[in-house]
Backbone bond lengths (Angstrom), bond angles and torsions (degrees), N, CA, C in turn:
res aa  C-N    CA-C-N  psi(-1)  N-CA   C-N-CA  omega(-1)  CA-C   N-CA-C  phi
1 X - - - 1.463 - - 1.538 109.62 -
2 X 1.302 104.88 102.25 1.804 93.82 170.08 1.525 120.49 -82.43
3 X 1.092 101.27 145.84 2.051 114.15 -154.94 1.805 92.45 -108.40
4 X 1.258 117.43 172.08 1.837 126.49 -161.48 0.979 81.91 -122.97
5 X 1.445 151.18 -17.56 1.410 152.36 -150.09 1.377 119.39 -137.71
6 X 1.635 117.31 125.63 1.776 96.16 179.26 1.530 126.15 -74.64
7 X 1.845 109.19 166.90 0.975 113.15 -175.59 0.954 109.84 -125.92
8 X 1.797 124.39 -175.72 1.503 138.77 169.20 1.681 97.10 -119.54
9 X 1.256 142.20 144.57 1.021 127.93 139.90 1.673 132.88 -104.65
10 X 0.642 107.71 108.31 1.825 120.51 -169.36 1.434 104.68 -94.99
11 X 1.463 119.09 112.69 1.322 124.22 -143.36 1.390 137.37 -1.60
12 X 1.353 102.07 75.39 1.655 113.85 -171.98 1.766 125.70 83.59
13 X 1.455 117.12 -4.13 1.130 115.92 174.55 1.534 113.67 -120.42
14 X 1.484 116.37 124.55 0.968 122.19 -178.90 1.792 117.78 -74.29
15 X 1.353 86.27 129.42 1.604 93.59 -168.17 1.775 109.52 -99.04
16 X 0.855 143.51 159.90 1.481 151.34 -179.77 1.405 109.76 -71.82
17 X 1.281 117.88 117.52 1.820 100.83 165.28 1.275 113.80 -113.03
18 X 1.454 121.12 35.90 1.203 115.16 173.10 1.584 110.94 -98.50
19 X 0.716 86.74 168.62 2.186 86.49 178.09 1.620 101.02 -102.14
20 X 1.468 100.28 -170.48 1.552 113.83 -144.73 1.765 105.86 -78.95
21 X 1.505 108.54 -22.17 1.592 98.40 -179.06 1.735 91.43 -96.25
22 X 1.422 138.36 -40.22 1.167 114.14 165.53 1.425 128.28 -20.10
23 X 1.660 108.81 -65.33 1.064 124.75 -155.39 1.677 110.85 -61.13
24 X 1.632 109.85 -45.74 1.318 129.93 179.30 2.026 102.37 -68.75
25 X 1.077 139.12 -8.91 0.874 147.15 -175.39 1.524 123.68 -97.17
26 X 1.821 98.63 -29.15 1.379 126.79 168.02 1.742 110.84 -70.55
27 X 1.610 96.12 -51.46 1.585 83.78 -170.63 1.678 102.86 -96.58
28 X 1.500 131.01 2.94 1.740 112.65 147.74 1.357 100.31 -58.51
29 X 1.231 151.86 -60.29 1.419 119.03 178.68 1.453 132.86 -69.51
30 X 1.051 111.44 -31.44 2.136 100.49 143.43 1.296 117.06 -32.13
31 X 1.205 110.51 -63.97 1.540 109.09 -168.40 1.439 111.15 -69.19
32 X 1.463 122.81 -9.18 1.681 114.76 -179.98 1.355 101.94 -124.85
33 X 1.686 118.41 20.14 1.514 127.62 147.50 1.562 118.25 -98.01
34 X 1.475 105.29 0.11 1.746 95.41 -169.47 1.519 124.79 44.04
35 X 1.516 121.97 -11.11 1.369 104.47 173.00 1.827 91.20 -65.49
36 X 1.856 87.20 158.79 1.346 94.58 173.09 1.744 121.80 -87.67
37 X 1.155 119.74 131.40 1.391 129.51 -178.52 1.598 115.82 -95.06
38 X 1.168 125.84 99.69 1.246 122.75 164.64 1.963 124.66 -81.00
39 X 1.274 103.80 117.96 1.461 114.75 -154.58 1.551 114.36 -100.90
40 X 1.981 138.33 78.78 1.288 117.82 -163.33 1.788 94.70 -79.03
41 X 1.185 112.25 164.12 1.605 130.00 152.13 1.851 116.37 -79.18
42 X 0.596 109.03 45.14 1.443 104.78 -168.66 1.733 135.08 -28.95
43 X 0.802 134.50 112.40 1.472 136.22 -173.85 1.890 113.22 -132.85
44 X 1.021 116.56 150.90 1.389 148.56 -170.40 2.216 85.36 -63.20
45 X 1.126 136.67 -42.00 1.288 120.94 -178.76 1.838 98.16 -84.22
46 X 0.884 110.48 -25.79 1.904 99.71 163.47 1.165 115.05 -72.87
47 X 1.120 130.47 -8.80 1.561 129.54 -154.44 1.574 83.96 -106.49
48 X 1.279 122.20 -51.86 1.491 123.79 -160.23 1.601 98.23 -89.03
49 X 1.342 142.05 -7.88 1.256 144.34 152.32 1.400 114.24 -68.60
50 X 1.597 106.10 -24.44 1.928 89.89 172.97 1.477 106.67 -112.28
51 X 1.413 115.07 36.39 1.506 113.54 153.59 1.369 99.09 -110.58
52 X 1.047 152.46 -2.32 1.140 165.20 102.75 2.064 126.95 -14.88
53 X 0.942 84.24 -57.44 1.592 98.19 -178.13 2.013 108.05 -126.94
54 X 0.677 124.99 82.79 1.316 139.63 151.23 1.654 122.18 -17.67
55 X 1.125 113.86 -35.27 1.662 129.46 -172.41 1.499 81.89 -99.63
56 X 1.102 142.71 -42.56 1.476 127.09 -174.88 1.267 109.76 -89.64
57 X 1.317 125.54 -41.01 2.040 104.27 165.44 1.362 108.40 -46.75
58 X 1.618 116.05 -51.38 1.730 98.77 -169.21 1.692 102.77 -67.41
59 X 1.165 149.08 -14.82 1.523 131.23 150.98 1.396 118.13 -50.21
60 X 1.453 116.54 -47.45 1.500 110.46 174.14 1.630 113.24 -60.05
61 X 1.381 110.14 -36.48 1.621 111.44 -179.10 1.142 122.88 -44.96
62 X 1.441 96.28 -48.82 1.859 118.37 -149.23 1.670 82.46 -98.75
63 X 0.889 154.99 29.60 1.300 140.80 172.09 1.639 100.84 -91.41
64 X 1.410 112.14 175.99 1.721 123.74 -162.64 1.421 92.36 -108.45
65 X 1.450 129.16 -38.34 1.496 112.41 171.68 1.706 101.13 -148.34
66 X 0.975 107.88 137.90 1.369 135.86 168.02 1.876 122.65 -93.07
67 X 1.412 105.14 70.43 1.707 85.06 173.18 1.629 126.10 -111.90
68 X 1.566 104.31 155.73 1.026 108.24 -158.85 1.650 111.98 -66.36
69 X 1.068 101.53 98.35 1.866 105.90 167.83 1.205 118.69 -70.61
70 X 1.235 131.20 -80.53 1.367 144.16 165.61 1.326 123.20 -14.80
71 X 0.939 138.97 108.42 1.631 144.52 165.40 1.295 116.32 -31.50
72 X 1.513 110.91 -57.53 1.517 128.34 155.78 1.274 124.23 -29.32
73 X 1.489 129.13 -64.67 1.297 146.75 133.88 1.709 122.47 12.22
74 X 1.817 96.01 -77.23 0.988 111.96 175.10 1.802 136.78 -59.47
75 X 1.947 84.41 -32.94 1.814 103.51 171.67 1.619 107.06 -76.99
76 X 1.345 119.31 -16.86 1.610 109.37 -146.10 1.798 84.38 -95.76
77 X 1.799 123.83 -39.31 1.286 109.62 168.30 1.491 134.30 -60.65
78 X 1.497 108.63 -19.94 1.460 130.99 -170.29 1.757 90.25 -76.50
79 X 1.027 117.26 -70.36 1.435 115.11 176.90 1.141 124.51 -29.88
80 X 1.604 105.59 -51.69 1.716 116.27 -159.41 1.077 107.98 -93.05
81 X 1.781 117.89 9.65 1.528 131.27 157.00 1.700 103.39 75.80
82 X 1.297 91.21 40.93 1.860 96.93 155.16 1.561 113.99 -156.61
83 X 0.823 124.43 64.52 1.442 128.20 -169.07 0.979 139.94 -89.55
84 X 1.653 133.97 127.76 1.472 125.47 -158.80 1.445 121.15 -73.70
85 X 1.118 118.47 -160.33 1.177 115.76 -158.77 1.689 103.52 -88.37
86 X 1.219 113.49 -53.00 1.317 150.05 -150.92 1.433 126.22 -119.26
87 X 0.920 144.51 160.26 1.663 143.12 136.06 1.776 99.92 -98.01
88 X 1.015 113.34 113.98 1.549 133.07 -178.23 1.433 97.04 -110.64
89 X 1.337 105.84 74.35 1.612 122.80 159.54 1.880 129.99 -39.47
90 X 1.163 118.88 96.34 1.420 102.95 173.14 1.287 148.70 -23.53
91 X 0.993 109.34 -44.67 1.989 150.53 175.49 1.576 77.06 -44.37
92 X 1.553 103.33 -82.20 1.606 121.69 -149.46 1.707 107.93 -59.33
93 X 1.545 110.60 -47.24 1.293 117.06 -179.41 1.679 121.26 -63.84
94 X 1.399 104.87 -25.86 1.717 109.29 144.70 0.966 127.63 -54.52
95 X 1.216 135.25 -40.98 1.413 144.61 171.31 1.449 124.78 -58.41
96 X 1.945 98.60 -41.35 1.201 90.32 -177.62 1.254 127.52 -112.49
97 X 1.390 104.52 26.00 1.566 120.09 165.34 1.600 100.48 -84.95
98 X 1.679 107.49 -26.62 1.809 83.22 -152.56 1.487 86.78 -97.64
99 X 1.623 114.00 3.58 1.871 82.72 154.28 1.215 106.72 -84.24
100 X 1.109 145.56 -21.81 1.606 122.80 162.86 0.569 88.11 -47.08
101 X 1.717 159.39 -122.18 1.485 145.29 -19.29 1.992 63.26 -140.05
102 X 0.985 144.00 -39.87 1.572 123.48 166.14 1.039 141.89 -50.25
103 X 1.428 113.58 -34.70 1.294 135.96 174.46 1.709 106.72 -83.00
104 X 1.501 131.54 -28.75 1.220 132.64 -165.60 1.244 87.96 -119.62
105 X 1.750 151.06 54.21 1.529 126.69 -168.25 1.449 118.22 -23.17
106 X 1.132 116.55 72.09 1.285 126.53 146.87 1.456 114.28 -31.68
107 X 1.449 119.17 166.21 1.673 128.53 169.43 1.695 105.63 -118.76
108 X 1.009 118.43 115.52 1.388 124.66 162.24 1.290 135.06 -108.41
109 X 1.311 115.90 142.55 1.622 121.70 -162.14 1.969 94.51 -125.78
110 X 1.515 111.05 126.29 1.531 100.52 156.23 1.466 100.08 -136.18
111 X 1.386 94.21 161.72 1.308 127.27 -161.82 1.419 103.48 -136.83
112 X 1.562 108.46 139.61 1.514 104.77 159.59 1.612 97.06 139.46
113 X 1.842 126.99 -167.81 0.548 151.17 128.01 1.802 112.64 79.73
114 X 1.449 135.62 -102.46 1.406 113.21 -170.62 1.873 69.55 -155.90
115 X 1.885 110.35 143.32 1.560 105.44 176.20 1.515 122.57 -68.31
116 X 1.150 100.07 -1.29 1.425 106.38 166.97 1.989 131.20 -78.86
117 X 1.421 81.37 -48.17 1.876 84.26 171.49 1.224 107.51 -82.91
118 X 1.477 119.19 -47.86 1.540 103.77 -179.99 1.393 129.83 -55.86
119 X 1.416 129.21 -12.88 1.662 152.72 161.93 1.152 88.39 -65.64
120 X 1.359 125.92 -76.47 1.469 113.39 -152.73 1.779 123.15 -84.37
121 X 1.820 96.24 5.01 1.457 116.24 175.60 1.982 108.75 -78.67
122 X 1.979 92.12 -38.76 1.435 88.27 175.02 1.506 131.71 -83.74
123 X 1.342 94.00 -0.05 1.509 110.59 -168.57 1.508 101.89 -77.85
124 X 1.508 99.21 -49.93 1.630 103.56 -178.20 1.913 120.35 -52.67
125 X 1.641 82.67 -42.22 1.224 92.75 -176.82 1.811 136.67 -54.72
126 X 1.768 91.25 -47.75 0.858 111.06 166.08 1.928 124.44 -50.60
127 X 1.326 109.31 -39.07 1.100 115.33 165.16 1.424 133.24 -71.18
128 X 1.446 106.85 5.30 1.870 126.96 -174.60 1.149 95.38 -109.25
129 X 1.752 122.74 -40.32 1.146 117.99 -168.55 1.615 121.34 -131.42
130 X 1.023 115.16 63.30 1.367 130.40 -169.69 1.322 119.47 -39.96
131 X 1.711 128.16 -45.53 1.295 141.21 152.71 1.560 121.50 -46.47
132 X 0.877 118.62 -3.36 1.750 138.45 158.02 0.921 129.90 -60.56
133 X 1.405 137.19 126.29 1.499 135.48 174.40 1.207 105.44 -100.84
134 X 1.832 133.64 97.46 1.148 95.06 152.98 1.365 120.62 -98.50
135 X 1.218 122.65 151.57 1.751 147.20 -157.57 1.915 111.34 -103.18
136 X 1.520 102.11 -28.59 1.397 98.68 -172.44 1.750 117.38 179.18
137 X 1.221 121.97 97.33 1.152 130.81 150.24 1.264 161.47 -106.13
138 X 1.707 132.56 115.43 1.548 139.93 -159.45 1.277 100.62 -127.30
139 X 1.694 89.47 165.07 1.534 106.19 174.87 1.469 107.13 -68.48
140 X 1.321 113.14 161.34 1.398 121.50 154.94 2.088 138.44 -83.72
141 X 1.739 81.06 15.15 1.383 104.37 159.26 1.686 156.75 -62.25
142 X 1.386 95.71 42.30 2.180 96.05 -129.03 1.858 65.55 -142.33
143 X 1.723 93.19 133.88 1.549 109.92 155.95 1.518 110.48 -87.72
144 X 1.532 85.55 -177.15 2.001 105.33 176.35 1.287 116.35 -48.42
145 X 1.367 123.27 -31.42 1.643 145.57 -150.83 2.000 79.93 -86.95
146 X 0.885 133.58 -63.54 1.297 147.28 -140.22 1.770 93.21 -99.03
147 X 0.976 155.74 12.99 1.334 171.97 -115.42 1.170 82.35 -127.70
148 X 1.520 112.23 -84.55 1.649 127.88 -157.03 1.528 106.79 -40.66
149 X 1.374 100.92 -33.71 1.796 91.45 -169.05 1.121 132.14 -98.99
150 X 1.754 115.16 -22.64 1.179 124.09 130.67 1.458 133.04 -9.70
151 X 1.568 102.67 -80.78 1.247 102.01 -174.13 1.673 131.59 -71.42
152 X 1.633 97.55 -22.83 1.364 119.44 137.21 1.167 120.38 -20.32
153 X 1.507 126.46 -74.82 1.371 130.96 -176.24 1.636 104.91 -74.00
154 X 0.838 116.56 -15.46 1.372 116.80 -178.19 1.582 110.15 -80.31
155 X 1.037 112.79 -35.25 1.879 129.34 -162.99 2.179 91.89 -94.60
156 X 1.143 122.61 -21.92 1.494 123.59 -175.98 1.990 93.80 -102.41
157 X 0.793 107.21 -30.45 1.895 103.06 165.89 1.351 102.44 -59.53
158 X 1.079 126.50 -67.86 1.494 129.08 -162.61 1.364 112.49 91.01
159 X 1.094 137.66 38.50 1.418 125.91 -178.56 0.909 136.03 -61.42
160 X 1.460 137.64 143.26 1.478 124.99 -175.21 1.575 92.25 -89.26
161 X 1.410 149.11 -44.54 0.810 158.43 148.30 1.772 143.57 -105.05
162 X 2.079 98.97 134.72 1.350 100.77 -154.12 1.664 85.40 -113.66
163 X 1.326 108.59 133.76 1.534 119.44 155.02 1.519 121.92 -121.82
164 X 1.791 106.25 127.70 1.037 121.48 -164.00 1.559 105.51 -108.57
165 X 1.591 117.82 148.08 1.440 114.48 166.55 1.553 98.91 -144.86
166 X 1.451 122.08 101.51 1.485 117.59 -175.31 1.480 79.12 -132.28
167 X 1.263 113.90 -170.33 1.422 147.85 -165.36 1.815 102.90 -86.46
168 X 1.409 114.02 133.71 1.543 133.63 -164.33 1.680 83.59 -49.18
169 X 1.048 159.90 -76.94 1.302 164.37 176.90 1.575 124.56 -28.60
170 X 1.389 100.15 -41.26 1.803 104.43 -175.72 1.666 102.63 -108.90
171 X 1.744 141.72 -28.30 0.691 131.84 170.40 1.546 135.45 -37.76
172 X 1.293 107.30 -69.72 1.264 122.21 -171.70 1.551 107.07 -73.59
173 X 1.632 121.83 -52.40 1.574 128.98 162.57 1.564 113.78 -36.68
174 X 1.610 115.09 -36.87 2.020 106.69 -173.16 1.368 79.75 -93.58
175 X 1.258 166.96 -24.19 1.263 148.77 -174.73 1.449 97.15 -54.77
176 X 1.458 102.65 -102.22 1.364 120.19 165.20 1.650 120.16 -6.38
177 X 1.276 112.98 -59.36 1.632 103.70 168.88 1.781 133.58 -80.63
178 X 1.174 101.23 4.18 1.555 136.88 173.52 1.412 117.15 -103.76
179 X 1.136 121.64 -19.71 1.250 109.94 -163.71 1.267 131.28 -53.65
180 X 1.662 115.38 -38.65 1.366 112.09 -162.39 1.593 102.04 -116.51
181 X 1.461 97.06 3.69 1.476 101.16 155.49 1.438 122.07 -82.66
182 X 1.482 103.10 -15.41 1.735 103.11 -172.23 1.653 94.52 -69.08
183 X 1.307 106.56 -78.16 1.536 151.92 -170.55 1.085 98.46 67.89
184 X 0.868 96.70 81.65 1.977 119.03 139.01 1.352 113.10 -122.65
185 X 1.916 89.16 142.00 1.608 91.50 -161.56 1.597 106.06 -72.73
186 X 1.513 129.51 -21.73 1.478 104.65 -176.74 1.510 95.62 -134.45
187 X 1.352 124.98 119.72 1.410 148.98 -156.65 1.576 91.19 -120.42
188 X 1.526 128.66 109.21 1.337 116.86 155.24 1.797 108.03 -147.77
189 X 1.676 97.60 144.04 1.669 123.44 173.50 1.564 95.93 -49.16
190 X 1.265 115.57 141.74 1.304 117.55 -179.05 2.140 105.36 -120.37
191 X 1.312 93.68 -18.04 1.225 101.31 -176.99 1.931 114.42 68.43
192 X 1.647 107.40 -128.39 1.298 82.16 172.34 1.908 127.80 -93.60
193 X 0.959 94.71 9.70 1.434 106.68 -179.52 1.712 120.94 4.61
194 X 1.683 95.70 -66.05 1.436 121.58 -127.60 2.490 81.50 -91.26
195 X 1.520 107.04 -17.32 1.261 124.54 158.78 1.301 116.47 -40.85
196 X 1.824 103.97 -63.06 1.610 113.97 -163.79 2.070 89.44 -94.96
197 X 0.871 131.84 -6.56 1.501 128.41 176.45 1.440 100.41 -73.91
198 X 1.459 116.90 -54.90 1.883 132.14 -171.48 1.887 91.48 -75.85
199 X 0.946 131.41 -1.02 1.524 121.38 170.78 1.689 103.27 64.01
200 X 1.530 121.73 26.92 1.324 137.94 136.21 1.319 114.99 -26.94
201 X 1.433 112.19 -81.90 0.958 125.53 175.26 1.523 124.99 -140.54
202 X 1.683 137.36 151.68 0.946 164.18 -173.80 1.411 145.52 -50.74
203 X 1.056 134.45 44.90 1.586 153.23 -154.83 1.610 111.53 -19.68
204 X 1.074 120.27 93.59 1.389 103.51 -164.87 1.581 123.38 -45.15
205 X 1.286 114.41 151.93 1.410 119.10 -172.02 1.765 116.50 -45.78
206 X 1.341 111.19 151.21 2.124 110.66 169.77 1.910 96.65 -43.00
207 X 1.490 118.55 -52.39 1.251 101.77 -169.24 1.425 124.67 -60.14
208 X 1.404 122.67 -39.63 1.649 133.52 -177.77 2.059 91.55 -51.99
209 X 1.568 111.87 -44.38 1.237 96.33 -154.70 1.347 119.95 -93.56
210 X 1.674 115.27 -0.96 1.648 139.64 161.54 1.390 84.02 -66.68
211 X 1.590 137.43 -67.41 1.364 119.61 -151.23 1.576 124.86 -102.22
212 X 1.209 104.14 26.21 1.513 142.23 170.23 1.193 97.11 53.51
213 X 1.511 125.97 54.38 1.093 143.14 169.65 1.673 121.47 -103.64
214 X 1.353 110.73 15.84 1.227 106.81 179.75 1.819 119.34 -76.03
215 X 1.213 118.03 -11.08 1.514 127.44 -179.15 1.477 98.52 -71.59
216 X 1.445 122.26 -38.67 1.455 129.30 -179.69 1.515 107.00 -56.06
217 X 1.167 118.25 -60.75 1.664 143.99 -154.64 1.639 81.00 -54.60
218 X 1.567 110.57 -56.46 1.347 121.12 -153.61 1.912 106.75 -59.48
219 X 1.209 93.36 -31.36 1.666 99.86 -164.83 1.538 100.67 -91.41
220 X 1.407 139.61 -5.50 0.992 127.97 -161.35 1.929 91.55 -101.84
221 X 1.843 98.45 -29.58 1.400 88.35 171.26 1.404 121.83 -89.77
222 X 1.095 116.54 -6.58 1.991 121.73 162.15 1.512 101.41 -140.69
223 X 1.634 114.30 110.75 1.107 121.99 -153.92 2.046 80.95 -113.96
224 X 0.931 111.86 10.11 1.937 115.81 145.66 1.268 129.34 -62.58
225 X 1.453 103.68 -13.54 1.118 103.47 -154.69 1.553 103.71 -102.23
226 X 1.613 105.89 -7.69 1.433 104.53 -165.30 1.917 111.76 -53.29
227 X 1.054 119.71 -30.02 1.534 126.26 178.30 1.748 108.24 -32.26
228 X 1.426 89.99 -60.18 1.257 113.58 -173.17 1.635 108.91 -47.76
229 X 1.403 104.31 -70.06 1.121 122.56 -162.17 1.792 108.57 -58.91
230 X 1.196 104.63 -29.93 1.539 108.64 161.97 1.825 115.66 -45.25
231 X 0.745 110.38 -26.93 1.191 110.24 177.78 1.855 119.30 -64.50
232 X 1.616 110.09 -35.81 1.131 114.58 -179.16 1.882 122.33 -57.12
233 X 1.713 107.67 -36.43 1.068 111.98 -179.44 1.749 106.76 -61.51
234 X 1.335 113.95 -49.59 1.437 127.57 -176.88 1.814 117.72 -36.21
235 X 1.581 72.98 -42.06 2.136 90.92 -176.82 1.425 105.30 -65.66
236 X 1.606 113.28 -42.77 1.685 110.50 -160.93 1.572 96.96 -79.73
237 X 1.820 125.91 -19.22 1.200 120.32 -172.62 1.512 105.24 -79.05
238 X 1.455 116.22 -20.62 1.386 126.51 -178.13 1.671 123.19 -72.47
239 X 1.305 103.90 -40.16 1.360 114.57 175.92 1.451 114.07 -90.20
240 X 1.272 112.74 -0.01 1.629 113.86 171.68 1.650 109.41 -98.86
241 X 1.467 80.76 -13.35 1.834 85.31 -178.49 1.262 113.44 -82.34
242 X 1.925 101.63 -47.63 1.355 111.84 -169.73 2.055 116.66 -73.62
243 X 1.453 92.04 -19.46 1.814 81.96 -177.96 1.200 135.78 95.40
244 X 1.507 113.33 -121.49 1.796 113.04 146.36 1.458 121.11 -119.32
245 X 1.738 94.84 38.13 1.377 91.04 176.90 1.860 88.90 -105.80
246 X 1.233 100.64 40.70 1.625 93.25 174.73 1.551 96.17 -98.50
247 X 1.245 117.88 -27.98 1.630 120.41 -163.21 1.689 103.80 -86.78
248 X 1.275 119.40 9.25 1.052 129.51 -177.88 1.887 115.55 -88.52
């Protein structure tokens, strides 16, 4: 896939080196090309899930933009002596599409999460962003069998924009195998977003995220999660191991 924009690749996935108004500048013209844009967040526990799973690196591969979310991300190119511009946070890059999408009434569709937060994720929203259409929101509760109709409803909305929050495993994989059935031009995993949007839970503070301490913040408020989060040390031991065979 040749990209309009430069990259880093950090074991095989091309990462974004544009920064955060680039990036938002990239997909207003997605959204007023209608091709469809599939959008990962990228982080250091995706990265170490597709050395793991093989069918899920090539989703991170084959994706239309890759930006660097992860803090991790951002240190592991800096190291390996190619480094982006930015950490282009997910959280934030939601945000700052849907002030476009205020200023341009955009149509928005989210998906994901439990029918309770995601209701009360659009509710909030809607009240941040009044120039907003949203067109259609469900849980992220729905098997393979139930696919067809989903995306169905998804493809009769018309959205200019789709935000997803399913599970590290089914997110990025139903994107990717949906995509050009959705068509919507900018399709992106939101992870837990739509949590700290419904006032679930708590965005870690400006300081946690100057001292790339926001994975901490995160675990102290779901301390379930520590499994997971084990994974982060593994990545920084990996790329100190591996060198410049990270850019590989």
């Amino acid at each position: 896939m040749v990209r309009s924009y430069p990259t880093v690749s950090l074991y095989g996935v091309p990462f974004s080196k544009m920064n955060m108004e680039q990036t938002v500048a990239y997909l207003v013209q997605a959204v007023e090309s209608r091709r469809p844009h599939r959008v990962v967040t990228g982080n250091p526990i995706m990265l170490m899930a597709g050395f793991e799973d093989p069918a899920f690196h090539r989703v991170l591969q084959s994706a239309d933009l890759v930006v660097p979310d992860g803090a991790g991300v951002v240190w592991a190119a800096k190291r390996a002596g190619d480094p982006v511009q930015e950490r282009v946070a997910g959280f934030d890059l939601m945000h700052e599409l849907l002030r476009e999408g205020d200023l341009r009434n955009w149509k928005v569709y989210l998906l994901g999460t439990t029918s309770e937060i995601i209701q009360q994720a659009r509710d909030n929203l809607q009240r941040q962003y009044p120039g907003v259409r949203f067109v259609g929101c469900r849980d992220g509760y729905f098997n393979e069998k139930e696919d067809g109709a989903v995306v169905a409803a998804i493809r009769e909305a018309t959205p200019d924009l789709l935000f997803v929050a399913r599970s590290l495993k089914t997110q990025e994989p139903w994107l990717a195998k949906y995509q050009d059935a959705l068509q919507v031009p900018v399709m992106m995993g939101v992870g837990g977003s739509f949590d700290v949007v419904a006032g679930k839970l708590k965005r870690a503070p400006k300081l946690f995220r100057q001292l790339r301490l926001e994975w901490l913040y995160r675990l102290l408020q779901e301390p379930k999660r520590y499994k997971r989060m084990l994974v982060l040390p593994q990545f920084a031991l990996k790329v100190m191991r591996d060198g410049e065979k990270v850019l590989k």
